[in-house]
SEFIZA-3560 file (N, C-alpha, C; in Angstrom, 3 decimals):
REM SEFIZA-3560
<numar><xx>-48.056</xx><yy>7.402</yy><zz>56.895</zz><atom>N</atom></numar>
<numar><xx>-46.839</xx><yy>7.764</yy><zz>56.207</zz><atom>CA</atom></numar>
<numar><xx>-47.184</xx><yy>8.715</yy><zz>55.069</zz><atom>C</atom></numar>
<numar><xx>-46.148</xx><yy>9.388</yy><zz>54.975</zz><atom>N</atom></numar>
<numar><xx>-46.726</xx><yy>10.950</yy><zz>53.455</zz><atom>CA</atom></numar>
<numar><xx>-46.120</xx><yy>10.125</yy><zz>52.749</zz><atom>C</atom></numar>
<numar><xx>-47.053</xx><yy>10.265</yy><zz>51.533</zz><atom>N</atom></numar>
<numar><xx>-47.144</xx><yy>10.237</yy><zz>50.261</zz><atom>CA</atom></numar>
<numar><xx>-46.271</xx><yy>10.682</yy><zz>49.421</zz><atom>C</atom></numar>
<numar><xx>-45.192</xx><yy>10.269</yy><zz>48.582</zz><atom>N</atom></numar>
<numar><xx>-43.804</xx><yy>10.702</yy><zz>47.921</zz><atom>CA</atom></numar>
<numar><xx>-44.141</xx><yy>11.604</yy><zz>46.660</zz><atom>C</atom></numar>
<numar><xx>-43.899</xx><yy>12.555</yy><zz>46.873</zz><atom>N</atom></numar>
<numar><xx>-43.995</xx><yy>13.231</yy><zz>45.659</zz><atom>CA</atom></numar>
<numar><xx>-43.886</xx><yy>13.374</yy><zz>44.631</zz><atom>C</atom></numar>
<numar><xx>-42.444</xx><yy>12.618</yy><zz>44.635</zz><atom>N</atom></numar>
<numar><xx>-41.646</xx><yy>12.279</yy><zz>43.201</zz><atom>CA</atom></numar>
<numar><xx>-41.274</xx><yy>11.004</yy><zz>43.140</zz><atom>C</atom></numar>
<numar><xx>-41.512</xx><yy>10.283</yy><zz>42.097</zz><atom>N</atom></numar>
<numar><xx>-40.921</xx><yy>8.579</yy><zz>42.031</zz><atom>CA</atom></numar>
<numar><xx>-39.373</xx><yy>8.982</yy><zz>41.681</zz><atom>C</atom></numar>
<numar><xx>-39.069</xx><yy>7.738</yy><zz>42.137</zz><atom>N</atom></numar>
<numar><xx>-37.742</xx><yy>7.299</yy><zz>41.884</zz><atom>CA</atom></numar>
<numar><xx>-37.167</xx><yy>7.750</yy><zz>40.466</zz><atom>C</atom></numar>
<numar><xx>-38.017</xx><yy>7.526</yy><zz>39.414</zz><atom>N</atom></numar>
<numar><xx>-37.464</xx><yy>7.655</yy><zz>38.171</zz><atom>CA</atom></numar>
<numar><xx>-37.217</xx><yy>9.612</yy><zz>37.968</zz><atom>C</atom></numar>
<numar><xx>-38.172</xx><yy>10.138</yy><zz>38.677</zz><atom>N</atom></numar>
<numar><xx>-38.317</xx><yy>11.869</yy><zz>38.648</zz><atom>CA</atom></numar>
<numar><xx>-36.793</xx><yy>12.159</yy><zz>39.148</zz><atom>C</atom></numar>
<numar><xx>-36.701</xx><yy>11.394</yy><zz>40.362</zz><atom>N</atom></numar>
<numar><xx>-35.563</xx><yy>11.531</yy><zz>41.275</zz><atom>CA</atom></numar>
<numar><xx>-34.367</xx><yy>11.722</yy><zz>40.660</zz><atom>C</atom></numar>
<numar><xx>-33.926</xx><yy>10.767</yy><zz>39.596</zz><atom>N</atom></numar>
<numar><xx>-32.713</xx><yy>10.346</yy><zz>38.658</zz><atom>CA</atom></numar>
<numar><xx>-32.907</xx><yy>11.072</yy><zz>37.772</zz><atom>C</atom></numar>
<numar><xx>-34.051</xx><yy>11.437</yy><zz>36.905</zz><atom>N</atom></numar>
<numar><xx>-33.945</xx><yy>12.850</yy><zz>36.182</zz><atom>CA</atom></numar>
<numar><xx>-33.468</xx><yy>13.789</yy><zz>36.672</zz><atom>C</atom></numar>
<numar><xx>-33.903</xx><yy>14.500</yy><zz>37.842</zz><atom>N</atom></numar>
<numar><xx>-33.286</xx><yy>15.586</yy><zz>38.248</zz><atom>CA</atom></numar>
<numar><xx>-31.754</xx><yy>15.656</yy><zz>38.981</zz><atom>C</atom></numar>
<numar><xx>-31.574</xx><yy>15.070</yy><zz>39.276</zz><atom>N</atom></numar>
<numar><xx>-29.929</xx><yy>14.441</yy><zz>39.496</zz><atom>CA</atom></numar>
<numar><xx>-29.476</xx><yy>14.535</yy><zz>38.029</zz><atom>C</atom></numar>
<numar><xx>-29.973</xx><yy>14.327</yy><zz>37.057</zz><atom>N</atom></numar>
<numar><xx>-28.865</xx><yy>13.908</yy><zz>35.905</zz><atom>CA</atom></numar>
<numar><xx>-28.992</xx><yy>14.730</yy><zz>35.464</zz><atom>C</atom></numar>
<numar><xx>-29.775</xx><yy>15.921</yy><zz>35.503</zz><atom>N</atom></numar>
<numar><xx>-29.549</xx><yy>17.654</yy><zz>35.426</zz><atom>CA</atom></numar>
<numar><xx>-28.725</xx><yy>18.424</yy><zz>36.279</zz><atom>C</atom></numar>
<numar><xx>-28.473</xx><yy>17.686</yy><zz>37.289</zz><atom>N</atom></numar>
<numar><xx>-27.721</xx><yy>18.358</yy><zz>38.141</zz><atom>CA</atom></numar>
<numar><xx>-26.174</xx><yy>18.197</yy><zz>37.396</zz><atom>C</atom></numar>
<numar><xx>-26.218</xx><yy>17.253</yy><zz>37.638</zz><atom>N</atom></numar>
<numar><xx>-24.753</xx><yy>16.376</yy><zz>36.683</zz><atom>CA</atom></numar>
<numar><xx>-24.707</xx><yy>17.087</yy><zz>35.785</zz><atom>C</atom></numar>
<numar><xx>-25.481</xx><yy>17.223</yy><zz>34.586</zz><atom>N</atom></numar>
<numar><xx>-25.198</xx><yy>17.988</yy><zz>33.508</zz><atom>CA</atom></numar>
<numar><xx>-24.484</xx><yy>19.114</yy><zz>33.910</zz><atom>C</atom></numar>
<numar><xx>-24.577</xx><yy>20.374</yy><zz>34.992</zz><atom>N</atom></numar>
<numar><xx>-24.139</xx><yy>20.765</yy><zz>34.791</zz><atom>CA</atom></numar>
<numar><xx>-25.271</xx><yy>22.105</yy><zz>35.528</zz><atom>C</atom></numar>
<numar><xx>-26.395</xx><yy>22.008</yy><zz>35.616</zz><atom>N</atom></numar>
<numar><xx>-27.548</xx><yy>22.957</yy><zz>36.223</zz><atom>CA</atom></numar>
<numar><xx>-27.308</xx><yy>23.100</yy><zz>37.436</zz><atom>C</atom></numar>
<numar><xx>-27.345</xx><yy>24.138</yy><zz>38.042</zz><atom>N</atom></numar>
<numar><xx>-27.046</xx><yy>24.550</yy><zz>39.591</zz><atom>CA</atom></numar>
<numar><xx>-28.268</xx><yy>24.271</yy><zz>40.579</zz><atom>C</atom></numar>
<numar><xx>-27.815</xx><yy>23.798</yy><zz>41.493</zz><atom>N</atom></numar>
<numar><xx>-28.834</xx><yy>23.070</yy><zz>42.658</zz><atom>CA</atom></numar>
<numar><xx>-29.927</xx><yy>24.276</yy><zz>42.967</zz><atom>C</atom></numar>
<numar><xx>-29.314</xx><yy>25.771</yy><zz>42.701</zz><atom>N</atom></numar>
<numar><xx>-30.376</xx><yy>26.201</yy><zz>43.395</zz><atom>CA</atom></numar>
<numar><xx>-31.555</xx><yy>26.455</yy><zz>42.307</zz><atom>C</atom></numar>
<numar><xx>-31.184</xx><yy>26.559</yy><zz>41.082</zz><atom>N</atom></numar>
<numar><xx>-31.947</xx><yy>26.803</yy><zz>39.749</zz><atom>CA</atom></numar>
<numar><xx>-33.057</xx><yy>25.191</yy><zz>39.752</zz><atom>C</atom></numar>
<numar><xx>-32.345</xx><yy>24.313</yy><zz>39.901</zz><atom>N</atom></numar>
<numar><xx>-33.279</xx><yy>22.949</yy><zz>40.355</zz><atom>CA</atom></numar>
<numar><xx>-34.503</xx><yy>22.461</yy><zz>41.274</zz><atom>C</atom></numar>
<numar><xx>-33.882</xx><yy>22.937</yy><zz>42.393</zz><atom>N</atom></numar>
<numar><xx>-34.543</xx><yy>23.129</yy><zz>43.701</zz><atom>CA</atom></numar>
<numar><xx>-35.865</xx><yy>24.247</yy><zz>43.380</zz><atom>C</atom></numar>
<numar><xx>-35.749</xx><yy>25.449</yy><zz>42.819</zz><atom>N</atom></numar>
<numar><xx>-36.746</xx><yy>26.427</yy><zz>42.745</zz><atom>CA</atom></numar>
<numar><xx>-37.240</xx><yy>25.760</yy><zz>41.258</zz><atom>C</atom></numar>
<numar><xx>-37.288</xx><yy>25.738</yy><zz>40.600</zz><atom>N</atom></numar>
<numar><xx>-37.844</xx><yy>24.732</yy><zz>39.045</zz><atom>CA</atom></numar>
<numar><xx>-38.530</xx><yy>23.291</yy><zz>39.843</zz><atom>C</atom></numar>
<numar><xx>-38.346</xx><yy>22.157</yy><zz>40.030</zz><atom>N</atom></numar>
<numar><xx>-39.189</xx><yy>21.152</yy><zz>40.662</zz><atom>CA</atom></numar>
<numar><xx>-39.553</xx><yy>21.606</yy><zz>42.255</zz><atom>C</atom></numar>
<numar><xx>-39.269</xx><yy>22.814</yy><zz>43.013</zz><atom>N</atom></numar>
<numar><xx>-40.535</xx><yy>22.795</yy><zz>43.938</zz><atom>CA</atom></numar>
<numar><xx>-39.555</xx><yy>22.075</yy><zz>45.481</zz><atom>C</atom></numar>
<numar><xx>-38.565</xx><yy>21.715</yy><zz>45.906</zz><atom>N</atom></numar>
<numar><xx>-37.716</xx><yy>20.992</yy><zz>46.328</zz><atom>CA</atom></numar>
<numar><xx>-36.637</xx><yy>21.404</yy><zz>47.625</zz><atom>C</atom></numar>
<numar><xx>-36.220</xx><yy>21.305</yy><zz>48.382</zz><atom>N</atom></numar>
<numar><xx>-34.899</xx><yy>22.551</yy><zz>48.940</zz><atom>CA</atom></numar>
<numar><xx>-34.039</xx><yy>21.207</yy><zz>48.764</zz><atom>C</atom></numar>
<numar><xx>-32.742</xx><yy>22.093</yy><zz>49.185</zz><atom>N</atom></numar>
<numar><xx>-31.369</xx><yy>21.482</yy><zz>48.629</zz><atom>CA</atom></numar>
<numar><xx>-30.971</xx><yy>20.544</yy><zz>49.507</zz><atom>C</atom></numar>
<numar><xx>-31.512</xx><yy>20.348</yy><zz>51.023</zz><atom>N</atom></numar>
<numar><xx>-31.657</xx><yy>19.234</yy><zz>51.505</zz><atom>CA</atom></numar>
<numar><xx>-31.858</xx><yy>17.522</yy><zz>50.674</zz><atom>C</atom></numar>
<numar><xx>-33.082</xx><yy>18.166</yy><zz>50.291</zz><atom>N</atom></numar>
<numar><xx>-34.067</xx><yy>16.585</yy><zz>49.893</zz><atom>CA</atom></numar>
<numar><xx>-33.179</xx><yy>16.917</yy><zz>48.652</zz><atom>C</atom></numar>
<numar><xx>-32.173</xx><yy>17.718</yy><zz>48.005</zz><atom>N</atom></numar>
<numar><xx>-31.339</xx><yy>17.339</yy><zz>46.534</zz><atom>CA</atom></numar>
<numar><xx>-30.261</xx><yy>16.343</yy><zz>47.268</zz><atom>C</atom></numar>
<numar><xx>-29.394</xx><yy>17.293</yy><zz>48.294</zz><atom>N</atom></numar>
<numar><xx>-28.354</xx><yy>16.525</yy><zz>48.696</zz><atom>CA</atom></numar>
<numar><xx>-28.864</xx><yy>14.797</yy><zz>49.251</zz><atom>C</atom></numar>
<numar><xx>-29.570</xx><yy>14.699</yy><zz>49.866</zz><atom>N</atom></numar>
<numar><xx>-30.271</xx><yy>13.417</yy><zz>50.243</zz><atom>CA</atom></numar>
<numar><xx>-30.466</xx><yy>12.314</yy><zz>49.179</zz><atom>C</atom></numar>
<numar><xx>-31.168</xx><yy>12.884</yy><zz>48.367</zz><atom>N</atom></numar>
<numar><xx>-31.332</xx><yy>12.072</yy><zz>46.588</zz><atom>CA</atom></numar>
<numar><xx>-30.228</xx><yy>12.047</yy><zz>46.484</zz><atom>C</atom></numar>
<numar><xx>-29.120</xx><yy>12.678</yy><zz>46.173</zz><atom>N</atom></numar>
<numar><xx>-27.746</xx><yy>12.586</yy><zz>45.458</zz><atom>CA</atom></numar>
<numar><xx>-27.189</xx><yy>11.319</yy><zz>46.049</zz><atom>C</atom></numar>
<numar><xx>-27.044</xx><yy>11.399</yy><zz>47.854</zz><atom>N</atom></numar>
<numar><xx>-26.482</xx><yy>10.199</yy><zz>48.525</zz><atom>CA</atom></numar>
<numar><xx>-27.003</xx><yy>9.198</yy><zz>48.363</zz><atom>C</atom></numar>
<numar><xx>-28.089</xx><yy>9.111</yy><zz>47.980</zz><atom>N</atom></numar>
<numar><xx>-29.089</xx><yy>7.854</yy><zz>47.881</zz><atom>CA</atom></numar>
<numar><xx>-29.252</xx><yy>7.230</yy><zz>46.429</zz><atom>C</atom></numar>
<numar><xx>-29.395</xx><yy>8.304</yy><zz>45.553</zz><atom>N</atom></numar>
<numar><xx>-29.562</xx><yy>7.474</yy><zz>44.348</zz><atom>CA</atom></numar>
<numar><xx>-28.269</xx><yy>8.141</yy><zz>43.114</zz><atom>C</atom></numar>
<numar><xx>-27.209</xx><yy>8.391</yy><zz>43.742</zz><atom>N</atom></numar>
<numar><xx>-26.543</xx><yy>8.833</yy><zz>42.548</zz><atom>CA</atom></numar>
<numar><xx>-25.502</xx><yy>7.896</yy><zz>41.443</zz><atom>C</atom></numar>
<numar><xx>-25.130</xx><yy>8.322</yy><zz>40.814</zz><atom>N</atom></numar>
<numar><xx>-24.584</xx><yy>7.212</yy><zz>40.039</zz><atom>CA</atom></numar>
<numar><xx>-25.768</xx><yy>5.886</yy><zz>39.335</zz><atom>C</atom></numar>
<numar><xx>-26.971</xx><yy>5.602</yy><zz>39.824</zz><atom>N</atom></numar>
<numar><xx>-27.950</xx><yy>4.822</yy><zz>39.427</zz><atom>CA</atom></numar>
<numar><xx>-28.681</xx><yy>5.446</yy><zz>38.304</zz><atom>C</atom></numar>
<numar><xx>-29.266</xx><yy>4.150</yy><zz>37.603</zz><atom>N</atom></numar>
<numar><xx>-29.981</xx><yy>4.103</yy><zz>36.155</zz><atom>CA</atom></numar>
<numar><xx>-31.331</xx><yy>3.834</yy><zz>36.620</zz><atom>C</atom></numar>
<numar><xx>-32.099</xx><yy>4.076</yy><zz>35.638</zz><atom>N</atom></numar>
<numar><xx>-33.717</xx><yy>3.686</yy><zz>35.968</zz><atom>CA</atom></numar>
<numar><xx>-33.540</xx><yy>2.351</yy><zz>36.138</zz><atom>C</atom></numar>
<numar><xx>-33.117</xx><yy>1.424</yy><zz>35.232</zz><atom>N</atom></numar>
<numar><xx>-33.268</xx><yy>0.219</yy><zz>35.224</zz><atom>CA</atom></numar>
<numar><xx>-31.960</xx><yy>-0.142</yy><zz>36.089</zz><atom>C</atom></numar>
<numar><xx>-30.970</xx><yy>0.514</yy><zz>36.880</zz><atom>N</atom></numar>
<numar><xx>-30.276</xx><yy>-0.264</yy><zz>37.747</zz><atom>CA</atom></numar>
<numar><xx>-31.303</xx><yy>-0.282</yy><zz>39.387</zz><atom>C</atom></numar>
<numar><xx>-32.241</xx><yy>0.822</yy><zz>39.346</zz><atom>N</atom></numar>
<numar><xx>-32.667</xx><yy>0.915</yy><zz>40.568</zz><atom>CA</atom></numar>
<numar><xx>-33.928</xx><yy>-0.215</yy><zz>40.193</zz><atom>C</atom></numar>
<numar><xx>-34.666</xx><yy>-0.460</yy><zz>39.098</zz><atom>N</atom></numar>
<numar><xx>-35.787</xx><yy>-1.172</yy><zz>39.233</zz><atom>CA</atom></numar>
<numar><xx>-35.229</xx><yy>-2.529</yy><zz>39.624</zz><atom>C</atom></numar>
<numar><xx>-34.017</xx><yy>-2.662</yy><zz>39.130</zz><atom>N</atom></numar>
<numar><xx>-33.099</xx><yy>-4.100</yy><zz>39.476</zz><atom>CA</atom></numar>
<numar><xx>-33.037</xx><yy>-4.506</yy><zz>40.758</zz><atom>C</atom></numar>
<numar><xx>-32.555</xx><yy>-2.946</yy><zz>41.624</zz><atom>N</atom></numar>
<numar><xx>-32.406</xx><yy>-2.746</yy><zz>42.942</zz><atom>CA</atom></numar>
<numar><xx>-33.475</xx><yy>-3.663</yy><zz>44.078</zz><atom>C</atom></numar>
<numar><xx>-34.617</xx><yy>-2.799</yy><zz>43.283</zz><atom>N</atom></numar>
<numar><xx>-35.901</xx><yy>-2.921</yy><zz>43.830</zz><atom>CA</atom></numar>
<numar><xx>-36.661</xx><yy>-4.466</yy><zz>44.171</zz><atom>C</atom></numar>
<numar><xx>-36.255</xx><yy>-5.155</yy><zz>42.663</zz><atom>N</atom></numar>
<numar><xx>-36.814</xx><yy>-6.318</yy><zz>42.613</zz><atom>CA</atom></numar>
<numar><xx>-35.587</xx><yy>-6.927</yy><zz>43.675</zz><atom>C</atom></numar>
<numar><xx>-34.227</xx><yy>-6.918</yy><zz>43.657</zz><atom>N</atom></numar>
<numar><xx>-33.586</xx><yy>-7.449</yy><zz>44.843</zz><atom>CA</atom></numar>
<numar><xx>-33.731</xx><yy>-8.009</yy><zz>46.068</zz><atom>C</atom></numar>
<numar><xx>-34.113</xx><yy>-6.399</yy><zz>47.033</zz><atom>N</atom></numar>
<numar><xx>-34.800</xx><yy>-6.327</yy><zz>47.728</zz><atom>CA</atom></numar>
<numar><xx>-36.045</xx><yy>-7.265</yy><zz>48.451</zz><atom>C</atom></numar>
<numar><xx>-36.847</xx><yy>-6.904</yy><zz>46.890</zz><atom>N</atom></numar>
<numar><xx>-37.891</xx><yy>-7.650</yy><zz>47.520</zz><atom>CA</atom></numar>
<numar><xx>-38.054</xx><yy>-9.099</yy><zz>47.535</zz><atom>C</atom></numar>
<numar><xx>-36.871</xx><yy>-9.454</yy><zz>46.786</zz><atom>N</atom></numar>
<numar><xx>-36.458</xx><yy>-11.165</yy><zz>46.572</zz><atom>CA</atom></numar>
<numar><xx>-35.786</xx><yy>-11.221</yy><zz>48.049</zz><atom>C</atom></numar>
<numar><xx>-34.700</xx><yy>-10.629</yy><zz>48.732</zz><atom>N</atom></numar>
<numar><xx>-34.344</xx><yy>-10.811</yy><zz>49.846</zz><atom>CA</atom></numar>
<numar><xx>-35.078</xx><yy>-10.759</yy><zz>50.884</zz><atom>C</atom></numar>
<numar><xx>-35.865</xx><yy>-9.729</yy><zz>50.928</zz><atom>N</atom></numar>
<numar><xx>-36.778</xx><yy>-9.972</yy><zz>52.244</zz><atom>CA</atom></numar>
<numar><xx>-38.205</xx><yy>-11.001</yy><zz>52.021</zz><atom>C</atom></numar>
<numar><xx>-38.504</xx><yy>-11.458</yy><zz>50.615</zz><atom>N</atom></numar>
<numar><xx>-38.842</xx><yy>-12.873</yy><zz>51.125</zz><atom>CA</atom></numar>
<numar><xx>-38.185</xx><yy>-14.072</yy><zz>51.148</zz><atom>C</atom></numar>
<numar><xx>-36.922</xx><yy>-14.466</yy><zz>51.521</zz><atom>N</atom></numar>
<numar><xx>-36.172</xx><yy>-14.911</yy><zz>51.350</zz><atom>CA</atom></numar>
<numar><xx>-35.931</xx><yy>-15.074</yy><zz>52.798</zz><atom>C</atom></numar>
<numar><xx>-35.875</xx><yy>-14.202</yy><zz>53.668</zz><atom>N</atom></numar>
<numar><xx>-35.608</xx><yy>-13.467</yy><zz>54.797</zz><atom>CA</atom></numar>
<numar><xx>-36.564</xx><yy>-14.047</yy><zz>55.796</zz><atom>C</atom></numar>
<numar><xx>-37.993</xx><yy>-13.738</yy><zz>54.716</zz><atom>N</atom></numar>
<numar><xx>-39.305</xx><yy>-14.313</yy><zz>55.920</zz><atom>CA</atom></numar>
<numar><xx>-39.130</xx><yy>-15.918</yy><zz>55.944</zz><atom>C</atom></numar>
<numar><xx>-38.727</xx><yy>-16.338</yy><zz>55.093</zz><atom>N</atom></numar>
<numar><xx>-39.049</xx><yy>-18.182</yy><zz>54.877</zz><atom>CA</atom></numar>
<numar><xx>-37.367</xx><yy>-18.587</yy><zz>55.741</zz><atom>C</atom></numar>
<numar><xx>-36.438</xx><yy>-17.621</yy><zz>55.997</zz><atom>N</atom></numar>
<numar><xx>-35.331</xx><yy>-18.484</yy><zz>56.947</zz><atom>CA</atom></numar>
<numar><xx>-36.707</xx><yy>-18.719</yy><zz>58.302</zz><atom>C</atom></numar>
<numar><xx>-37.213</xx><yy>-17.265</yy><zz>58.707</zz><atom>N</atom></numar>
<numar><xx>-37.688</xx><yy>-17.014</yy><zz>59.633</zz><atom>CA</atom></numar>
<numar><xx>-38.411</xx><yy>-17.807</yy><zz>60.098</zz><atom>C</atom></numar>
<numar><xx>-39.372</xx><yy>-18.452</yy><zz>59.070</zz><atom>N</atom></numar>
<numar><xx>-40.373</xx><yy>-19.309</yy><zz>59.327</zz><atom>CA</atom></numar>
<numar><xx>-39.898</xx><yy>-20.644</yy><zz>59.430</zz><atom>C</atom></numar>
<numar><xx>-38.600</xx><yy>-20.639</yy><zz>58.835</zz><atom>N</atom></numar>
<numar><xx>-38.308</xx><yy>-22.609</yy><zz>58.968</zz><atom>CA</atom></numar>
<numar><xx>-37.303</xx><yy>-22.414</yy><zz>60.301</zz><atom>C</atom></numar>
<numar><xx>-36.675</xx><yy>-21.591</yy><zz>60.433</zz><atom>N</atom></numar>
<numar><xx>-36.444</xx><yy>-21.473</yy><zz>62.137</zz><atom>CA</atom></numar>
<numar><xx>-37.609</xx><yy>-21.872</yy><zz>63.782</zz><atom>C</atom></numar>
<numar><xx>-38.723</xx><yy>-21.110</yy><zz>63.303</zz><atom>N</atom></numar>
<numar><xx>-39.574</xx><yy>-21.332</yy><zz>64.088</zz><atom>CA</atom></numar>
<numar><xx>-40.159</xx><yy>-22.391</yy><zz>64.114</zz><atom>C</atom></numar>
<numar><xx>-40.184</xx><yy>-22.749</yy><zz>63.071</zz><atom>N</atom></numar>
<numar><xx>-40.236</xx><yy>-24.426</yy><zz>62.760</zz><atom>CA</atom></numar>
<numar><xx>-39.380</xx><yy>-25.602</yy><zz>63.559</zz><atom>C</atom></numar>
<numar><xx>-38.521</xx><yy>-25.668</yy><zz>63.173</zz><atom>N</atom></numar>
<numar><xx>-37.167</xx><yy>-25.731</yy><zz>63.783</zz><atom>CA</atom></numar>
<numar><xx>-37.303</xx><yy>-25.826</yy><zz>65.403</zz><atom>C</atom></numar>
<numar><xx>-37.664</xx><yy>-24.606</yy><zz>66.282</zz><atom>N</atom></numar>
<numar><xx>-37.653</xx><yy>-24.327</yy><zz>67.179</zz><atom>CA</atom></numar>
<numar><xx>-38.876</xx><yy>-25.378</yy><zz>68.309</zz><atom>C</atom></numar>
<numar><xx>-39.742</xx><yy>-25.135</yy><zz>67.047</zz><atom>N</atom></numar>
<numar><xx>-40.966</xx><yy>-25.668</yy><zz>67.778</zz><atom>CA</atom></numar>
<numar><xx>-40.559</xx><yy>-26.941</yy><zz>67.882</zz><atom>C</atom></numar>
<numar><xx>-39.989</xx><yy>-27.759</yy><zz>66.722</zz><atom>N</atom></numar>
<numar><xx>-40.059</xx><yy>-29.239</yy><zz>66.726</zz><atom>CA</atom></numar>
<numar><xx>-39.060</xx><yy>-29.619</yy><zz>67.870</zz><atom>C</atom></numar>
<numar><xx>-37.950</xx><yy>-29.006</yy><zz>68.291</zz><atom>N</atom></numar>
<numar><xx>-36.483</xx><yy>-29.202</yy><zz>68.934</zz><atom>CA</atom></numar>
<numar><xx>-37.610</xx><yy>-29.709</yy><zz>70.524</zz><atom>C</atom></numar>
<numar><xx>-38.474</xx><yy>-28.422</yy><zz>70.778</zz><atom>N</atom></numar>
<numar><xx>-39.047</xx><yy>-28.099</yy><zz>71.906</zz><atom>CA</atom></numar>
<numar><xx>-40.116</xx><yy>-29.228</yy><zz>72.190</zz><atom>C</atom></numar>
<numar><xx>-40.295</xx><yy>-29.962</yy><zz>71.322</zz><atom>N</atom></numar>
<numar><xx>-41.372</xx><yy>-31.026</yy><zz>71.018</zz><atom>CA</atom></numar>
<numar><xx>-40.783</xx><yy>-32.119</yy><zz>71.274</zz><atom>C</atom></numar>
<numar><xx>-39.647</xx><yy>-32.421</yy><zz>70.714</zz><atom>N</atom></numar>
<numar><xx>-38.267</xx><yy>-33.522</yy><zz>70.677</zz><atom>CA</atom></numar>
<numar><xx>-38.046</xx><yy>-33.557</yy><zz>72.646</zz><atom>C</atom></numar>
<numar><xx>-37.946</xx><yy>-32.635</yy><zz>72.695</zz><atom>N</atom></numar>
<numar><xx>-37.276</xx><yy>-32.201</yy><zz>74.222</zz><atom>CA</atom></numar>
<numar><xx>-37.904</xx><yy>-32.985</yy><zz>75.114</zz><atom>C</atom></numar>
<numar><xx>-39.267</xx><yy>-33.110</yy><zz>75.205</zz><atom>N</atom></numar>
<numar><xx>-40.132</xx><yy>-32.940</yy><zz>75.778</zz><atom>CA</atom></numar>
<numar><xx>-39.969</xx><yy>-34.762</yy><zz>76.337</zz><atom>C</atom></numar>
<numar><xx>-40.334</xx><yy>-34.804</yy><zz>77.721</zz><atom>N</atom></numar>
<numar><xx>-40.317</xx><yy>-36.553</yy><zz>77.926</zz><atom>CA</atom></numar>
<numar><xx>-41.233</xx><yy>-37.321</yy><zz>78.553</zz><atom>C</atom></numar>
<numar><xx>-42.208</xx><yy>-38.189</yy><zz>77.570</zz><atom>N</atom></numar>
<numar><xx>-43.712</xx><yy>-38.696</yy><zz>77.901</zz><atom>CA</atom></numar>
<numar><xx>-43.579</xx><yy>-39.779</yy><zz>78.248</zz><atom>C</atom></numar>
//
């Protein structure tokens, strides 16, 4: 996987120049960028704060382990049902 160029927090800086009021293409040629990967950032992180996305982030990663342990007490679950089933 490539390596991100810009963190998240770079990301929301340059968006909130955009907002201000700086033209995408003056942006795009200043950080190095095409107006693709601007419009893309915009859909993805606009309206967000540094600290609403670090919020985001920790979310996330509370849900998907959250996510693995349904997973695992399912299989759990599964195994024992299949064990129960069984007639000795």
């Amino acid at each position: 996987m490539k390596a991100r160029r810009y963190t998240e927090e770079q990301i929301i800086a340059v968006l909130k120049e955009g907002e201000a009021g700086a033209k995408v293409a003056d942006l795009c040629r200043r950080y190095g960028m095409s107006d693709a990967s601007y419009y893309n950032w915009k859909a993805k992180y606009a309206g967000l704060t540094v600290n609403d996305l670090r919020r985001l982030k920790a979310l996330e990663a509370e849900n998907r382990r959250l996510k693995q342990i349904v997973a695992e007490q399912a299989l759990d679950n599964l195994t024992l049902k299949e064990l129960l089933s069984k007639n000795f």
